[in-house]
NUDREN-615544 format. One record per residue: residue number from 1; chain; x, y, z of N, C-alpha, C in turn. Coordinates in steps of 0.001 Angstrom, whole numbers, m for minus. Layout:
<pts>
PT    k  c     n.xx     n.yy     n.zz    ca.xx    ca.yy    ca.zz     c.xx     c.yy     c.zz
PT  NUM  A        X        Y        Z        X        Y        Z        X        Y        Z
...
</pts>
This chain:
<pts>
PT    k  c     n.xx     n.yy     n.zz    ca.xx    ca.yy    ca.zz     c.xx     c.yy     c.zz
PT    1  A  m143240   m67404   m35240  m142568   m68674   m35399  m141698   m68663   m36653
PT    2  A  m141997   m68211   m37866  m141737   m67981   m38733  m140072   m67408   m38976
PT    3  A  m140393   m65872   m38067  m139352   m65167   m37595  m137873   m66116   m36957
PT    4  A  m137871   m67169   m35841  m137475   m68207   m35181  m136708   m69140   m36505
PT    5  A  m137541   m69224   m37770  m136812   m70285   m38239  m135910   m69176   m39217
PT    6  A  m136261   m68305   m39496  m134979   m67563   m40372  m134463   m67269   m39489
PT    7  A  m134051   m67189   m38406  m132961   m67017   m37362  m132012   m67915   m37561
PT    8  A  m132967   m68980   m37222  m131666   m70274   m37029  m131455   m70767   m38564
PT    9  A  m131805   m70218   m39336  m131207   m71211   m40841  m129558   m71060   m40847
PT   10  A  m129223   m71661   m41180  m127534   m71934   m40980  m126997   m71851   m39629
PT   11  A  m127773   m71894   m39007  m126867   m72073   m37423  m126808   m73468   m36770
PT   12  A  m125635   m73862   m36148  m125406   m75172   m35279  m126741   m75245   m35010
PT   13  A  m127352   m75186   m33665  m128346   m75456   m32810  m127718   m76317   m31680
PT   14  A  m128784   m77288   m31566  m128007   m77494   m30443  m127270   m78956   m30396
PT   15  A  m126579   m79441   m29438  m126357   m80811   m29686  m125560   m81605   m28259
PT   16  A  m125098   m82746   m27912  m124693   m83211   m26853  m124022   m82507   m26096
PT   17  A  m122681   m81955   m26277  m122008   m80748   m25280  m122741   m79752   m24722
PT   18  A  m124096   m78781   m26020  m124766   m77663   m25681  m125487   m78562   m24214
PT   19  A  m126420   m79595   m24768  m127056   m79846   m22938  m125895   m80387   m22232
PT   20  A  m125067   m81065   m22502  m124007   m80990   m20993  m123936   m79617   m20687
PT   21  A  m123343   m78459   m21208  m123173   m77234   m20579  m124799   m76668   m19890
PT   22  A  m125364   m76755   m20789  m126585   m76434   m19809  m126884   m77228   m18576
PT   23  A  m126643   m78042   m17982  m126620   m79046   m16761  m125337   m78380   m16054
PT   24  A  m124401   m78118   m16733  m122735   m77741   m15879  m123564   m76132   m15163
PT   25  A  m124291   m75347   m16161  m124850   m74001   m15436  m125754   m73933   m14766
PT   26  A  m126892   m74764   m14985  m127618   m75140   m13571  m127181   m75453   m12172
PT   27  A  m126118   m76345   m12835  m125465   m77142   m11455  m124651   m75915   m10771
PT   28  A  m123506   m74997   m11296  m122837   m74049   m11273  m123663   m72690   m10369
PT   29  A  m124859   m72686   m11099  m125936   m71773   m10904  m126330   m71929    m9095
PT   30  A  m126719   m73347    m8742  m127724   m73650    m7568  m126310   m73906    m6394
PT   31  A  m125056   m74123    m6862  m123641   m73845    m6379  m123616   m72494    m5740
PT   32  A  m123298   m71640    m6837  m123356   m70328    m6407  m124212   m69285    m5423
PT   33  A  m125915   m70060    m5854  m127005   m69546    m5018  m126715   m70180    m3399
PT   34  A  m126216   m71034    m3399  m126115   m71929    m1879  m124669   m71773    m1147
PT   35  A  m123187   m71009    m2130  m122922   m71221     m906  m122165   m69543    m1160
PT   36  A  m122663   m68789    m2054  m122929   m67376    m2322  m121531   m66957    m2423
PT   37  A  m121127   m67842    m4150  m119736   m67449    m4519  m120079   m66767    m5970
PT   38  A  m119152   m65646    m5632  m119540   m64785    m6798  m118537   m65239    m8229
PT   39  A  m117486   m66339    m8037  m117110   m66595    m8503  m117458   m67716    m9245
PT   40  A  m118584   m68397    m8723  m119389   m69726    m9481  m120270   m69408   m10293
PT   41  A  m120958   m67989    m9900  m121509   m67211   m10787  m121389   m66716   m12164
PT   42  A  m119955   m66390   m11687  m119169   m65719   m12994  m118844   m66966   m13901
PT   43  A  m118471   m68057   m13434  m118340   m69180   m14149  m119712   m69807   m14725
PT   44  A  m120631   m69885   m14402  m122060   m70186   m14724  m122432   m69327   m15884
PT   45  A  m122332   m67849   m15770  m122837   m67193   m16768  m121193   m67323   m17759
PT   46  A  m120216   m67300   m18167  m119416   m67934   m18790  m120134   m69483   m19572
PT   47  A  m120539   m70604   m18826  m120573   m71291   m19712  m121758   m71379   m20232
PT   48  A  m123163   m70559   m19739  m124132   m70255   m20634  m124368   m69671   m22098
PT   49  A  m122945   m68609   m21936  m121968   m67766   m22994  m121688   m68577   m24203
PT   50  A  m121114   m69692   m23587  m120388   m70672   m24173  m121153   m71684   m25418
PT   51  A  m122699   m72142   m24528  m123241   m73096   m24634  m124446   m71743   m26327
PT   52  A  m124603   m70750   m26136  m125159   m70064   m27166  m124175   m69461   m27834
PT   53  A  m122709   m69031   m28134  m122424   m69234   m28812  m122332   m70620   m29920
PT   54  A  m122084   m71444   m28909  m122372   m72763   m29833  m123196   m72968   m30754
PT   55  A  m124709   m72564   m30334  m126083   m73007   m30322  m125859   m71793   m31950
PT   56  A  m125669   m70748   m31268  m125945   m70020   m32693  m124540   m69256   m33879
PT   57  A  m123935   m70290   m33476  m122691   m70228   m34550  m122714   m70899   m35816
PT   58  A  m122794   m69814   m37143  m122663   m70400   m38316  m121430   m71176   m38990
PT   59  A  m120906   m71541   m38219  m119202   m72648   m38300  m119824   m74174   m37830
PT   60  A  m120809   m75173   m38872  m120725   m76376   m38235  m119986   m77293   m38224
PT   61  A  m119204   m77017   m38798  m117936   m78295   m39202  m117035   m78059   m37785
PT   62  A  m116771   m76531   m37227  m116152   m76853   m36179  m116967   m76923   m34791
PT   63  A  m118042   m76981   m34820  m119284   m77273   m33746  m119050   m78993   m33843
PT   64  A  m119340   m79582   m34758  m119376   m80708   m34717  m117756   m81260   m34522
PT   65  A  m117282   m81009   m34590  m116116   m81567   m34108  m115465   m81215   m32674
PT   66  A  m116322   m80040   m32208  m115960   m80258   m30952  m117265   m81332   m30219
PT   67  A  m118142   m81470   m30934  m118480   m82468   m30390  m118838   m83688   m30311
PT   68  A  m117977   m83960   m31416  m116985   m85226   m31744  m115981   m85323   m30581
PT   69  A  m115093   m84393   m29924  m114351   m84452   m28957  m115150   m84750   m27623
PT   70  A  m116103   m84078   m27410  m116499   m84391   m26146  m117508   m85449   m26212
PT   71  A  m117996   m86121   m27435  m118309   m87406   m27099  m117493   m88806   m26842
PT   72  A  m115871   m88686   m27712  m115115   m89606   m27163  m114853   m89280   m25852
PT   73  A  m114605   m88352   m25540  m114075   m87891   m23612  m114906   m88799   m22766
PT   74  A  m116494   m88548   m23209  m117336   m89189   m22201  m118005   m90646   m22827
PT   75  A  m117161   m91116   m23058  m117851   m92532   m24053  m117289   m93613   m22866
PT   76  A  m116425   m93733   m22362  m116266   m94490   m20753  m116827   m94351   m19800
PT   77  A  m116844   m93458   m19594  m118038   m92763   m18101  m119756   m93809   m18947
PT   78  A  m119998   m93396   m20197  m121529   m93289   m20402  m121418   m95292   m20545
PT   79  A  m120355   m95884   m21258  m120194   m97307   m21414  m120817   m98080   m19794
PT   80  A  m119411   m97603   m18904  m119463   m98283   m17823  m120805   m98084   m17007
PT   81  A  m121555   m96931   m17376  m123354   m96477   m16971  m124005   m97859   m17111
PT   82  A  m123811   m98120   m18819  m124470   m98723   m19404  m124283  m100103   m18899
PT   83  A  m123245  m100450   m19149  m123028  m101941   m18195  m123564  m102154   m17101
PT   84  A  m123221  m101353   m16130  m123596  m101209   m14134  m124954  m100920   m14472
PT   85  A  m125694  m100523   m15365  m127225  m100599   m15252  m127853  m101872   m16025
PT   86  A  m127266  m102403   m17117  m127333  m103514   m17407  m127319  m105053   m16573
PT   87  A  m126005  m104382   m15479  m125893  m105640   m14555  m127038  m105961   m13735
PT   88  A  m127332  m104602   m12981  m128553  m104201   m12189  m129722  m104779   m12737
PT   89  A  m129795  m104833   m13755  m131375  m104932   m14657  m131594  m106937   m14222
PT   90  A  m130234  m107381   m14703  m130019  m108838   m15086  m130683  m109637   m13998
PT   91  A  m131277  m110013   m13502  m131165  m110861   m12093  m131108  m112363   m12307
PT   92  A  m130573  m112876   m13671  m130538  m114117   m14048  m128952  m114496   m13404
PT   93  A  m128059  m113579   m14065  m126711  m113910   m13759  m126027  m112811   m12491
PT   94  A  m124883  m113452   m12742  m123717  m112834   m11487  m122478  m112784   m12448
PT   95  A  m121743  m112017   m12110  m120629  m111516   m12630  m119679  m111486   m11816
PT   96  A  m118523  m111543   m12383  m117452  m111509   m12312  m116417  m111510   m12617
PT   97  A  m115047  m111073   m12513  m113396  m111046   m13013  m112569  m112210   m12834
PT   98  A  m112357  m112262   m13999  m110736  m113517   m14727  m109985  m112996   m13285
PT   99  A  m109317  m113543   m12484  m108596  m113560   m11407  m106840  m113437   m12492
PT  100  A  m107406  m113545   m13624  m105595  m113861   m14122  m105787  m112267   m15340
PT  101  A  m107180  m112419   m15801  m106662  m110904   m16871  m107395  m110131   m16331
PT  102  A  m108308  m110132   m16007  m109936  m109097   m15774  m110868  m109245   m16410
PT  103  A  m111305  m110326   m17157  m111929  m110280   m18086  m113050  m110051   m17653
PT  104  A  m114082  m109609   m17645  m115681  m109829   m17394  m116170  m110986   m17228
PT  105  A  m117053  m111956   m16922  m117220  m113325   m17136  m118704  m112835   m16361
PT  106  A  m119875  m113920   m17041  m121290  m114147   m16789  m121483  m115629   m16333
PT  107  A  m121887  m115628   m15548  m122805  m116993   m14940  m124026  m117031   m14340
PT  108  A  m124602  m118033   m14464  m126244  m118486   m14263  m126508  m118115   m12879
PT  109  A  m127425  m117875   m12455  m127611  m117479   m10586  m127659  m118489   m10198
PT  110  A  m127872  m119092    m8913  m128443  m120411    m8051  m127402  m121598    m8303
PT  111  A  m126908  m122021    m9223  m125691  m122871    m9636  m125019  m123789    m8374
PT  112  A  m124759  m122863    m7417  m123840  m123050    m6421  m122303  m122766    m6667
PT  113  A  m121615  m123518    m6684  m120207  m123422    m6559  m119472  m124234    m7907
PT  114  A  m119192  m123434    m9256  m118972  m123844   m10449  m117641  m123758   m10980
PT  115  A  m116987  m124327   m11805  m116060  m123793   m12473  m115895  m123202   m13861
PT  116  A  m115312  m122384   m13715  m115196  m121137   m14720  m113972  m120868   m15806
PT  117  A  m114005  m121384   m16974  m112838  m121367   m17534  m113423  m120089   m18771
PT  118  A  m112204  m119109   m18000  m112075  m117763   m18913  m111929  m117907   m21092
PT  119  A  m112615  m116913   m20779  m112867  m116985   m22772  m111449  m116582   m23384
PT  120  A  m110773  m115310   m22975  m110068  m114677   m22551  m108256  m115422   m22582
PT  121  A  m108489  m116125   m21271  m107139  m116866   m21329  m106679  m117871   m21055
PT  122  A  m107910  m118585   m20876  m108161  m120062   m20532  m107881  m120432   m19611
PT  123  A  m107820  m119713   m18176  m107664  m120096   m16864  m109002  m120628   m15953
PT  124  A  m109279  m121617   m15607  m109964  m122610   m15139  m110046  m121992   m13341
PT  125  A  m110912  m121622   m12945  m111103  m121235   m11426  m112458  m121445   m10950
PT  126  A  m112807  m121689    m9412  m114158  m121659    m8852  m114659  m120523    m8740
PT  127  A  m115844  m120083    m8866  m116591  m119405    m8044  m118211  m119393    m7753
PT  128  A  m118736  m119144    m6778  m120175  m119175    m6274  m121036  m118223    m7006
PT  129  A  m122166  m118491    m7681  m123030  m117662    m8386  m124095  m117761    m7285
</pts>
């Protein structure tokens, strides 16, 4: 064990991109096994390549900034997760869009048929919760 930590003293390790790439070579991996492309292969072991150079590169300033890059890339994808599972969770309210900007808008369940004046842009409309 001992041995293990003077290995890694000054090295990256690991961090958000390293497990995305490890998920991209699994996925890449069970690709290749199923539809027996030697070329998904070659790409799989490429980004395993990829994902330990990372892991054991003594450069963290540019480790971390690439993954500084690939956390803004995926900060929409992981937001809109977060919302659509948020909505899911809610069963108090109903949602819905400003018909004039898009805004998001929340209302009470059971209500019936209310009016809705946007935060947004002050447009006044019905809708059924």
């Amino acid at each position: 064990m001992n041995f293990i930590q003077r290995f890694m003293y000054g090295r990256y390790g690991s961090d958000q991109l390293n497990i995305a790439l490890l998920g991209a070579y699994l996925v890449l991996t069970l690709l290749s096994r199923v539809l027996h492309s030697g070329f998904l292969n070659l790409l799989s072991v490429a980004v395993i390549f990829w994902a330990l150079y990372r892991m054991l590169s003594r450069q963290p300033e540019r480790r971390r900034a690439e993954n500084a890059k690939f956390l803004e890339l995926i900060r929409p994808l992981v937001h809109r997760y977060n919302v659509n599972k948020c909505r899911r969770n809610d069963k108090e309210h109903c949602y819905f869009k400003c018909p004039n900007c898009g805004q998001q808008l929340r209302a009470p369940k059971g209500k019936g048929k209310i009016s809705v004046t946007c935060r947004s842009c002050g447009v006044s409309f019905e809708e059924k919760t």
